[in-house]
C-alpha positions in Angstrom: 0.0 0.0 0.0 1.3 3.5 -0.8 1.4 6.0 2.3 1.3 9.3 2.1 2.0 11.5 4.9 0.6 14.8 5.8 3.2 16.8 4.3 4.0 15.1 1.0 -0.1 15.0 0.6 -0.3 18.7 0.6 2.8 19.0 -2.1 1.0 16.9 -3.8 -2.2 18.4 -3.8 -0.4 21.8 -4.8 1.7 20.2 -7.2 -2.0 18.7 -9.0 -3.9 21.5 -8.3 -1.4 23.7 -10.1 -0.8 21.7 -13.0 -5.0 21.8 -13.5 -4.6 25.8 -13.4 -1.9 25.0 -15.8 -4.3 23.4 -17.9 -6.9 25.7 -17.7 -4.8 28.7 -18.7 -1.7 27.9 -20.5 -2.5 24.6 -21.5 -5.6 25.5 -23.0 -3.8 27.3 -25.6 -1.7 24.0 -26.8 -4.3 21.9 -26.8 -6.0 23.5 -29.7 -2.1 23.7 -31.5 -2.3 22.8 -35.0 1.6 23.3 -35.5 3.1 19.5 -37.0 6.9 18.6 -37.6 8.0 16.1 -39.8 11.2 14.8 -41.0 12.8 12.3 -43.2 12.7 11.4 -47.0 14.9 13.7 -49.1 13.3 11.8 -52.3 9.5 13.2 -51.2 10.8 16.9 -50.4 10.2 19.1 -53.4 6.6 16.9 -53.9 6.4 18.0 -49.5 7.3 21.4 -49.8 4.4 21.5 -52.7 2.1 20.0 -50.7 3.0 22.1 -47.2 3.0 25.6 -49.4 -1.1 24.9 -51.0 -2.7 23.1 -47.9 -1.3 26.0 -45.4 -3.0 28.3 -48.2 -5.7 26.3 -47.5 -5.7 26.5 -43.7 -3.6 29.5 -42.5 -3.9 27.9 -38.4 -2.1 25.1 -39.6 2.0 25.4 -39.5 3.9 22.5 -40.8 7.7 22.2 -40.9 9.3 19.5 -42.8 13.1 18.7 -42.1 14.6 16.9 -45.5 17.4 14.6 -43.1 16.8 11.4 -44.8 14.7 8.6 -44.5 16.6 7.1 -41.6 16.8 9.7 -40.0 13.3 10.5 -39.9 12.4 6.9 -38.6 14.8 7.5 -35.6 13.0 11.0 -35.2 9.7 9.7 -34.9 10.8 6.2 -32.5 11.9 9.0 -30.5 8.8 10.9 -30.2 10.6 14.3 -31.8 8.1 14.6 -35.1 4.1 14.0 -35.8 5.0 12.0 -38.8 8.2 10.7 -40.8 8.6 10.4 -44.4 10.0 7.0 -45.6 10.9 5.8 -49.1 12.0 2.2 -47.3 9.0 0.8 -45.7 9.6 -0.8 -42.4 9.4 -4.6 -42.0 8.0 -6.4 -39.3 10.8 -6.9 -37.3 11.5 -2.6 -37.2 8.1 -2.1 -36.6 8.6 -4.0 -33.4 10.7 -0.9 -31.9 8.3 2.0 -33.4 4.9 3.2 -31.7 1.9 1.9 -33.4 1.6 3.6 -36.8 0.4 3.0 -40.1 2.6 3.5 -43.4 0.6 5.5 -46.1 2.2 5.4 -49.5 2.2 9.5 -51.0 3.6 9.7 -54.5 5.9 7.4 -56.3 8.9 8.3 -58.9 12.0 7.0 -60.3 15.5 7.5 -58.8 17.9 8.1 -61.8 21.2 7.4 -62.6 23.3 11.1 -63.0 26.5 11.3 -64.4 29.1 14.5 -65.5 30.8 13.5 -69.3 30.5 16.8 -70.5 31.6 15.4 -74.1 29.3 12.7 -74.3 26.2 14.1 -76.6 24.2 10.9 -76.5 22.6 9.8 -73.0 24.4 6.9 -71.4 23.4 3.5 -71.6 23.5 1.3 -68.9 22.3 -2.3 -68.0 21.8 -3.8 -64.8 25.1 -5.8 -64.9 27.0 -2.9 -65.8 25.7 -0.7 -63.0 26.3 -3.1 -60.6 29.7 -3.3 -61.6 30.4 0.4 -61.3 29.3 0.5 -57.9 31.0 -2.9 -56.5 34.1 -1.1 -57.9 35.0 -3.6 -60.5 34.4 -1.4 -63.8 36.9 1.6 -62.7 37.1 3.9 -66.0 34.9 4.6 -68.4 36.2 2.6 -71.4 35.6 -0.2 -69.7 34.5 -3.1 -72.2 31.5 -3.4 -70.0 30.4 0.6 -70.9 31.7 0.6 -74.5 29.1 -3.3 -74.6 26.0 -0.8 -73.6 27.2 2.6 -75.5 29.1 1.4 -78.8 28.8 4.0 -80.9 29.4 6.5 -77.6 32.6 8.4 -77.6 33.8 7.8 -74.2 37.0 9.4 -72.4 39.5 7.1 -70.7 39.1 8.6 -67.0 38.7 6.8 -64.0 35.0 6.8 -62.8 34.2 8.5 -59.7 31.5 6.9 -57.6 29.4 9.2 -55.6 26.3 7.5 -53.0 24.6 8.3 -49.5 26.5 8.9 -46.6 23.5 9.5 -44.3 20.9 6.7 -43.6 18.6 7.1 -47.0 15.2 5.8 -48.0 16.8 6.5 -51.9 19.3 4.4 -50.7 17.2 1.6 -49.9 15.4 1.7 -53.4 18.8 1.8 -54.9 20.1 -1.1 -53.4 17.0 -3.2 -53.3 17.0 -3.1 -57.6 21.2 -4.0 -57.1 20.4 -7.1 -54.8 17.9 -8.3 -57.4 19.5 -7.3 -60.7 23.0 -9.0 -59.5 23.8 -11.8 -57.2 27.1 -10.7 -56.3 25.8 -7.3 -54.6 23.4 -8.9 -52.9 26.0 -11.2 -51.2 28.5 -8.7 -50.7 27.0 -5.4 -50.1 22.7 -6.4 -49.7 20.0 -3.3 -49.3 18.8 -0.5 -46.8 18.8 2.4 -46.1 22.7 2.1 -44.9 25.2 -0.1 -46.6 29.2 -0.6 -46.3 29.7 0.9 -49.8 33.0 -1.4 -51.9 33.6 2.2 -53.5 33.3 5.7 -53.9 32.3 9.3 -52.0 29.7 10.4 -49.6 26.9 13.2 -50.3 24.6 14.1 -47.5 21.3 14.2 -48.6 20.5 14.1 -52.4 21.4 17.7 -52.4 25.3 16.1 -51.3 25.3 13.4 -53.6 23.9 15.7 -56.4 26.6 18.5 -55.4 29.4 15.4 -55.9 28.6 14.5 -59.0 27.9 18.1 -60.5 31.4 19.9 -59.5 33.2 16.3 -60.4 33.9 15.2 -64.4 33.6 11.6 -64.2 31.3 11.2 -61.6 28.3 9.1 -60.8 25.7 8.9 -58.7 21.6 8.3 -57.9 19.3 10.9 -57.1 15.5 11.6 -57.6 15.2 12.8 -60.9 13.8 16.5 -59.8 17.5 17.1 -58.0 19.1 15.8 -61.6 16.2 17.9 -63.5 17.1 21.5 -61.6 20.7 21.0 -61.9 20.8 20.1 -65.2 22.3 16.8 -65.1 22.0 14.7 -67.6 20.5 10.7 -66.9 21.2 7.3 -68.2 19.0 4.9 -69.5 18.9 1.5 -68.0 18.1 -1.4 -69.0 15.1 -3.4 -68.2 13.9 -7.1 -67.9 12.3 -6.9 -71.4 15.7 -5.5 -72.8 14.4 -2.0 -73.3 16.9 1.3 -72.3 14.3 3.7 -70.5 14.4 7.1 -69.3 13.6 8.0 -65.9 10.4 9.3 -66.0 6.9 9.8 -64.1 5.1 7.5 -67.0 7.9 5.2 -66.6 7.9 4.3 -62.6 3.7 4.7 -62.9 4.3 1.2 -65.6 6.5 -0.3 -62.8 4.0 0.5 -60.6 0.9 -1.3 -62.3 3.0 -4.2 -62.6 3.4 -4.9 -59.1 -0.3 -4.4 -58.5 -1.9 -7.1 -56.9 1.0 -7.4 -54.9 1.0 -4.1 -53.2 -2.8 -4.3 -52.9 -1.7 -7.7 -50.6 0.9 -5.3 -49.1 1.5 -1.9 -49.9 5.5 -2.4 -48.7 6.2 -4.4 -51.9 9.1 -3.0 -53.5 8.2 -2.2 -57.0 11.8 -2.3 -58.8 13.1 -4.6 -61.5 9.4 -5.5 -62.7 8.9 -8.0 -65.0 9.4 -8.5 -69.0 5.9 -8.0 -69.4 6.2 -4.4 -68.3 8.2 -3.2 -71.9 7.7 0.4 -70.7 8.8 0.4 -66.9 12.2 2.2 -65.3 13.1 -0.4 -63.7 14.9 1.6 -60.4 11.2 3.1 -59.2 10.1 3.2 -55.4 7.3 4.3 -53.7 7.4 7.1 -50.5 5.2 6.5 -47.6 4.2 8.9 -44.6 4.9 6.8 -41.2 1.9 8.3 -38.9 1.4 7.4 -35.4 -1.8 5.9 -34.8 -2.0 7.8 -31.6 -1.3 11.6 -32.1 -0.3 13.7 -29.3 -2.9 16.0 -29.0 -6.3 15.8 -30.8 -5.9 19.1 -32.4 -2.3 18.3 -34.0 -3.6 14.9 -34.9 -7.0 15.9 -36.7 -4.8 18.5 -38.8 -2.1 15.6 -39.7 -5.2 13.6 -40.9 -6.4 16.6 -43.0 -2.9 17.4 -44.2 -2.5 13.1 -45.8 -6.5 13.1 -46.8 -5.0 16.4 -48.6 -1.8 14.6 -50.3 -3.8 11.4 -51.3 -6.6 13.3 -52.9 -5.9 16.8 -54.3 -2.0 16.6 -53.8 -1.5 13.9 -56.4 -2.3 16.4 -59.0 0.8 17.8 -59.0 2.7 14.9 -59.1 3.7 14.6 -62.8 4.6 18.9 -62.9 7.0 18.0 -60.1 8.3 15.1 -61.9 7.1 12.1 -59.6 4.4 9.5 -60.4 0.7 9.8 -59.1 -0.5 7.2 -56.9 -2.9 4.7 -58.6 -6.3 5.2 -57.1 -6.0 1.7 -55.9 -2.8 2.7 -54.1 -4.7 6.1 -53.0 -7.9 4.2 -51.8 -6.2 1.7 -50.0 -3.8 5.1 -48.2 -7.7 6.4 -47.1 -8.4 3.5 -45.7 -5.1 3.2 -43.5 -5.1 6.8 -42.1 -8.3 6.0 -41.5 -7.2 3.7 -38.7 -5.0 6.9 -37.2 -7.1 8.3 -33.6 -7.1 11.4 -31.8 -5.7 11.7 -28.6 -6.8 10.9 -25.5 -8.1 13.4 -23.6 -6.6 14.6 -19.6 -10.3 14.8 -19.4 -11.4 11.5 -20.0 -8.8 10.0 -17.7 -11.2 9.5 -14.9 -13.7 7.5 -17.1 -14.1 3.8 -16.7 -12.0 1.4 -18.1 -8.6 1.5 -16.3 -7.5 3.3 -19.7 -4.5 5.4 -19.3 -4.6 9.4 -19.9 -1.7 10.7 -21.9 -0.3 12.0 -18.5 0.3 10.3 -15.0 0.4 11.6 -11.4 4.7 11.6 -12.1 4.6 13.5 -15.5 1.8 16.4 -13.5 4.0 16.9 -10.9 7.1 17.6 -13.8 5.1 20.1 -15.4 4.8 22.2 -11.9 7.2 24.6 -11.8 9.8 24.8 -9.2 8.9 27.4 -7.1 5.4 25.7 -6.5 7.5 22.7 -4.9 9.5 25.1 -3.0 6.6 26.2 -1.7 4.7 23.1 -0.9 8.2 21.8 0.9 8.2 25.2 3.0 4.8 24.6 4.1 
């Protein structure tokens, strides 16, 4: 049994009966906050900054800052509480979920990650099949006349320089799309090197962010590296064509991951985490190294204000937002894909309320007796002790 003597009961009372006044005053304020934080997916930021500039035009109360820091670190931003939602372009599997609070992963918008290189002499774009570009980043084709290069581009004029590999250096959802199509297009990666957002890379340099990986390969002749194709687009990089199952070279486009997309259909109506690179011969017209971007949203918001404007905000991007999809150069979701995102947020709940604490069931408000008496200010205590 707990005991409580005379003294500590009247700090206590003090400390409870302040924090109510706290509540009633300056609390009362936050609780109708509509200001959100994300973070995460660099690949998702120009569609994200789109999306946060029209919906705030929409609804001026609602203030939404998006940190581009990656996909991983995102993830660890939300597992630690610091953000109302993450951006993700690697899914979590089971076995992450396990150390994340309840949420629900929404695909938002879907594109290609192209390849980027600088040959300012080359006029025609590069060529590259899957072998190849496997081999360039396992650091076995080193210059660009290798045999392998001159096989794909034979009538290219290529210069005899060594080939300057440029990747992630921070935990990246682009990263995880990357090396997912490597581990399927070549056996050798995937036993050496495998996929994720992080890898031990056999070769090359480290860019922070697409904007570092772009900056690499744009102030470097000979370089090579992936990026969305909007960071490739505004820099004025040229991008290769690759290869795909059915033997076509393709160009990174929206049409282009929207076919790889429709061929992985029923399996991303089973589960919406299904990778959707490499697709099959049947697909003539896919870019093969296309990935999906999903918002990671807590199924229990922190307040119900901040949560019922984060539902608004993704009913927003899965309905109007995809509009602007193709202008930015991404894919728009397939209304499957979008239906089945409605039906996922719609699993998301408000918080619970300090009010209903008291009711029934044993269920816990989002505060306890411990957490009340750290939101009283010091001098209260102080105050409680002298008395």
């Amino acid at each position: 049994m707990l005991h409580i003597g005379r003294h500590n009961f009247v700090c206590l009372a003090i400390a409870v009966s302040s924090v109510f006044g706290a509540c009633n005053s300056s609390r009362n304020p936050a609780s109708s906050d509509k200001s959100l934080i994300g973070a995460g997916s660099t690949f998702i930021y120009p569609a994200m900054a789109h999306w946060i500039s029209v919906h705030q035009s929409r609804h001026p109360e609602v203030q939404i800052n998006y940190q581009s820091i990656g996909s991983g670190g995102g993830i660890q931003q939300l597992q630690k509480g610091l953000v109302d939602f993450a951006a993700s372009d690697a899914a979590l599997d089971d076995q992450k979920l396990q150390g994340m609070p309840p949420l629900v992963q929404i695909p938002a918008i879907a594109g290609p990650v192209c390849i980027t290189y600088n040959l300012p002499d080359l006029k025609d774009s590069l060529k590259l099949s899957p072998n190849t570009l496997a081999g360039i980043y396992l650091g076995e084709i080193k210059t660009w006349r290798d045999p392998g290069i001159k096989k794909d581009n034979p009538n290219a004029s290529l210069p005899n320089t060594p080939i300057v590999v440029a990747h992630r250096s921070d935990g990246s959802g682009t990263t995880n799309i990357f090396t997912t199509y490597l581990a399927k297009v070549s056996p050798v990666w995937e036993n050496k090197v495998g996929k994720g957002t992080a890898v031990s890379w056999p070769v090359g340099v480290g860019g922070k962010g697409s904007e570092g990986v772009t900056g690499v390969v744009k102030q470097t002749p000979g370089a090579i590296g992936y990026v969305e194709l909007t960071y490739a687009s505004e820099n004025k990089l040229p991008v290769a064509l690759i290869q795909n199952r059915a033997g076509a070279w393709v160009e990174p486009t929206a049409a282009a991951a929207t076919a790889a997309i429709e061929a992985f259909r029923d399996d991303l109506a089973k589960d919406v985490r299904t990778p959707v690179v490499d697709p099959p011969p049947s697909a003539k017209d896919a870019y093969p190294i296309s990935g999906l971007s999903y918002l990671l949203i807590p199924k229990q918001g922190k307040t119900e204000a901040r949560q019922r404007a984060l539902k608004e905000f993704v009913q927003y991007i899965l309905t109007d937002g995809q509009s602007a999809a193709e202008s930015l150069q991404y894919s728009k979701l397939p209304q499957s894909l979008a239906d089945l995102g409605q039906k996922l947020l719609a699993d998301t709940k408000v918080a619970t309320q300090l009010s209903s604490s008291s009711q029934g069931d044993g269920a816990q408000s989002s505060y306890t007796v411990g957490s009340w008496i750290d939101h009283v200010h010091n001098d209260d205590l102080e105050c409680a002790t002298a008395i």
